[in-house]
N, C-alpha and C positions, 0 to 999 in steps of 0.2 A: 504493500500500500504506500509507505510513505517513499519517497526517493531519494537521492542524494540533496535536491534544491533544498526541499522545504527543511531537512534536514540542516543543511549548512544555516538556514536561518533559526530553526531552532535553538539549535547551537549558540551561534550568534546571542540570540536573547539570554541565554544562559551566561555569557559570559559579561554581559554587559550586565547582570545581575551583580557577578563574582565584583566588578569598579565598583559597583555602587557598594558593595558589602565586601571589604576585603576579607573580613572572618570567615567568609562560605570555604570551606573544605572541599578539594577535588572531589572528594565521596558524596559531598552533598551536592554539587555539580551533578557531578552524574545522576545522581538519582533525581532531579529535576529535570532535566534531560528525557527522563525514562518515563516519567508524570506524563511529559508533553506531549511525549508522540503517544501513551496510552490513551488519553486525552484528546488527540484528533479523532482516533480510531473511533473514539465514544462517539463522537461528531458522526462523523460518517453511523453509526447507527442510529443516531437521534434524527439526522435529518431521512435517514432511508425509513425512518417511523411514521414520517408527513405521511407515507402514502396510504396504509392502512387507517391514518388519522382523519386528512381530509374525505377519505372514501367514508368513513365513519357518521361524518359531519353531514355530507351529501345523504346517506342514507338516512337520518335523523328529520333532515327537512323535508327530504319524501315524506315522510311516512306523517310528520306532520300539517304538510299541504294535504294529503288526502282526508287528514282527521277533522279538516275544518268544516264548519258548518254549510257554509256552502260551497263547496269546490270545485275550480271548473272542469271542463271534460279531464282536460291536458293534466288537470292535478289528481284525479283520480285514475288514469291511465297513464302515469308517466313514463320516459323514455329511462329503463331501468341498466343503460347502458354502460355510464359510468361505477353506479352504485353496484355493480356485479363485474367489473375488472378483474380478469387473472391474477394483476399482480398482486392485487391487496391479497387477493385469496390466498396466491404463493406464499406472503409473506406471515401471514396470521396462521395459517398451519403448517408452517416449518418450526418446529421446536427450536430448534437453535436459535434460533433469532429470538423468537419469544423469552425463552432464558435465559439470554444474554441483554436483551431491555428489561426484563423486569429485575435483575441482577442490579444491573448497574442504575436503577431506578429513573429510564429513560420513557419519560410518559410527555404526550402533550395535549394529557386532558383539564390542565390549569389555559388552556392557550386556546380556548372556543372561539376568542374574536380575530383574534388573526386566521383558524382557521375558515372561521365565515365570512375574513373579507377576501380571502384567496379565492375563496369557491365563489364568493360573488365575482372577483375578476377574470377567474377562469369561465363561466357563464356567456362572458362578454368577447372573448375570443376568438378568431375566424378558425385557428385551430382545435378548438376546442368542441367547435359547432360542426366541424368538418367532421370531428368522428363520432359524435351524435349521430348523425344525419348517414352516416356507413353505416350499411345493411348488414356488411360483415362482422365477426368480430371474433377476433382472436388475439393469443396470450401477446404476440407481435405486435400486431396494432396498439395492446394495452400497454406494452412497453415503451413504443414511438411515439405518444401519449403522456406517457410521465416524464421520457425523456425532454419534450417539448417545454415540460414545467418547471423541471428542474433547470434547463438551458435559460427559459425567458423569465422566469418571474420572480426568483429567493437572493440570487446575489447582492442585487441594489435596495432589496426590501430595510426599510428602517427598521422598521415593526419589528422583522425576525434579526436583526442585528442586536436589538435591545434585549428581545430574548435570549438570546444564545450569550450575552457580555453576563444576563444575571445569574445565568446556571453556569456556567467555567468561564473562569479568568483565562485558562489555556486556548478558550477555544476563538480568540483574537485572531484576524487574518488569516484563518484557516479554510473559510467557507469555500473559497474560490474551488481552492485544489482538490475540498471533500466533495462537492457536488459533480465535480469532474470524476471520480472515485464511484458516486452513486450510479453517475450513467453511464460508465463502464457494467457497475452490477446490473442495471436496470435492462440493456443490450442482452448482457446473458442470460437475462431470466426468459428475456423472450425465446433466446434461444432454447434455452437449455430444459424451460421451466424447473429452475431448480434455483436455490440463494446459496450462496458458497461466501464462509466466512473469511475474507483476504486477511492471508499474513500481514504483522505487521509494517515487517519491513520490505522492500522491495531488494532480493537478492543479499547482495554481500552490505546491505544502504547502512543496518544498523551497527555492525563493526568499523566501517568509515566513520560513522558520526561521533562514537564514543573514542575514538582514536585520535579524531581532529581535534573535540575538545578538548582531552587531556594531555594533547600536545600543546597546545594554545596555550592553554590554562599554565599549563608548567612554566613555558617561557615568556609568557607577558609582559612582564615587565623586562627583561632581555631587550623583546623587541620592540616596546612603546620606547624604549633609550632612544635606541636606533633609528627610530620613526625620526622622533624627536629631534635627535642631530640632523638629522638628515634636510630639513627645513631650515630656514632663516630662522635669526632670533624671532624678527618680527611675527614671522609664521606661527613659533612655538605658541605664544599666546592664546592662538585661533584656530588651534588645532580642538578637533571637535572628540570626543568619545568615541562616537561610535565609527569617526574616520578611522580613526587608530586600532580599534578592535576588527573590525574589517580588514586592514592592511595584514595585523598581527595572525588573523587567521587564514589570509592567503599566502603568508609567508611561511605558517606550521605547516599547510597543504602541498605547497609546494618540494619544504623537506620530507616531510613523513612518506609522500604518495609518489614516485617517480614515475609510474606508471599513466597517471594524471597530467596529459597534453597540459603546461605553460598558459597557453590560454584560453584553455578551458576554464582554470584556475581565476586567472584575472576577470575574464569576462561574468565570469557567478560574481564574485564580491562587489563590479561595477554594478551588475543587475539590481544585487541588496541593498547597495546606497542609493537608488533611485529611491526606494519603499520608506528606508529607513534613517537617511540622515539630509542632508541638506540642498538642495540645489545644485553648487557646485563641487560638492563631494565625488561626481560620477568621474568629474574626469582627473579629479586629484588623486583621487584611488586608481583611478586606474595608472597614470602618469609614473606617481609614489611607486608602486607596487611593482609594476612593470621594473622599474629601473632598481631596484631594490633588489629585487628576484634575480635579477640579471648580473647582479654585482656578487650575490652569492654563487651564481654557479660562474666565474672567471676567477672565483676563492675556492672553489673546489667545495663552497658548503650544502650545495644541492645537485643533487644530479637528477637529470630527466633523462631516461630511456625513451620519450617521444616527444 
């Protein structure tokens, strides 16, 4: 699940923890580290909940448009298309998934009004009317369907930003890359009709990532020196944090990982100063870093096999 990116940023946040608190112990690093990416993971099944959630919600206001006192044709024959979805159905009888939300105590039956303004906005949708309006219907279609929802409607939502800030602190800036996550799962269900719990890490991601930090982490202050010097006086000043913790950690990446292409290396930590430090950090970092890296491997302190 998770990759090497979002990893390095995690990371990142970790260590910018360890400035702010120079008491954090590498142990406790780490096991922060390990919170976080558990922590997305939870993401990724709270928001793969919406779907049996909103399904939930939809079949609720069926059932009480028919119970009104006078209801019109359309409300007592409704179109029972959404409300009988594959996937919900996949997912509400797959035990695993059920045991593992009610585990980790992943519910979004506190969250009715955001559920009922999503379903009023999915109501309102050409896509959404479009496979109403399909005669056919199948686990496929149910899938190309959520997929639709998940791609257009949750990333920019306030609403679900406030909710997800008040149940994990960890789960900051992660939306993006978990919804991407769901509609990989969401693809396979249509396929497979089956839900498959994704490893955490993706391949060899989680020993990289513990590796970089407690590389980083050891020689920090080594390389915030070096940073340091490496600037005008005047610069030292106006040297920002999280420039320096950036630099410091494509500098550990570069010693630790030879196998890890130069600017592959550079090009991630320019990427994570665009998100996370200043304007023109993109190209200081990259500028700094470059020439830095460069200086070590003509010292013989880094080698790159590519």
């Amino acid at each position: 699940m998770l990759n090497r990116r979002i990893l390095r940023i995690k990371a990142f946040k970790v260590l910018y923890s360890c400035v702010e608190n120079p008491d954090l112990t590498l142990k406790e690093a780490l096991d922060g580290l390990a919170v976080s990416c558990e922590a997305t993971r939870d993401l990724y099944l709270y928001m793969l909940g919406l779907v049996p959630a909103l399904t939930a919600e939809a079949a609720r206001r069926t059932e009480a448009a028919r119970g009104k006192f006078n209801p019109t044709p359309e409300e007592l024959n409704p179109n029972m298309k959404f409300v009988e979805n594959g996937i919900s159905a996949l997912l509400e009888n797959d035990p695993d998934f059920q045991k593992l939300t009610e585990k980790k105590k992943l519910s979004w039956a506190q969250n009715d009004a955001f559920l009922n303004k999503l379903y009023e906005t999915l109501k309102t949708r050409p896509y959404f009317q479009a496979y109403m309006d399909d005669p056919e219907q199948s686990l496929a279609k149910d899938a190309a369907l959520w997929k639709a929802v998940f791609e257009q409607e949750l990333e920019d939502d306030q609403d679900l930003a406030s909710i997800l800030e008040d149940i994990s602190i960890h789960w900051a800036d992660d939306l993006g890359y978990i919804l991407g996550c769901c509609i990989r799962s969401l693809e396979d269900m249509g396929k497979s009709a089956r839900w498959n719990y994704p490893p955490l890490y993706q391949a060899d991601a989680g020993d990289f990532a513990r590796t970089l930090l407690s590389a980083t982490y050891g020689r920090l202050k080594e390389y915030s020196d070096l940073i340091a010097s490496s600037v005008s006086k005047w610069d030292q000043d106006r040297l920002y944090t999280t420039d320096i913790i950036l630099i410091a950690m494509g500098l550990a990446e570069a010693e630790t990982f030879p196998e890890i292409p130069l600017r592959v290396t550079i090009n991630e930590y320019v990427e994570i100063s665009k998100y996370y430090s200043t304007p023109k950090s993109r190209s200081f970092v990259n500028g700094l870093l470059d020439r830095l890296v460069k200086e070590r491997m003509a010292k013989g302190l880094i080698d790159k096999t590519v």
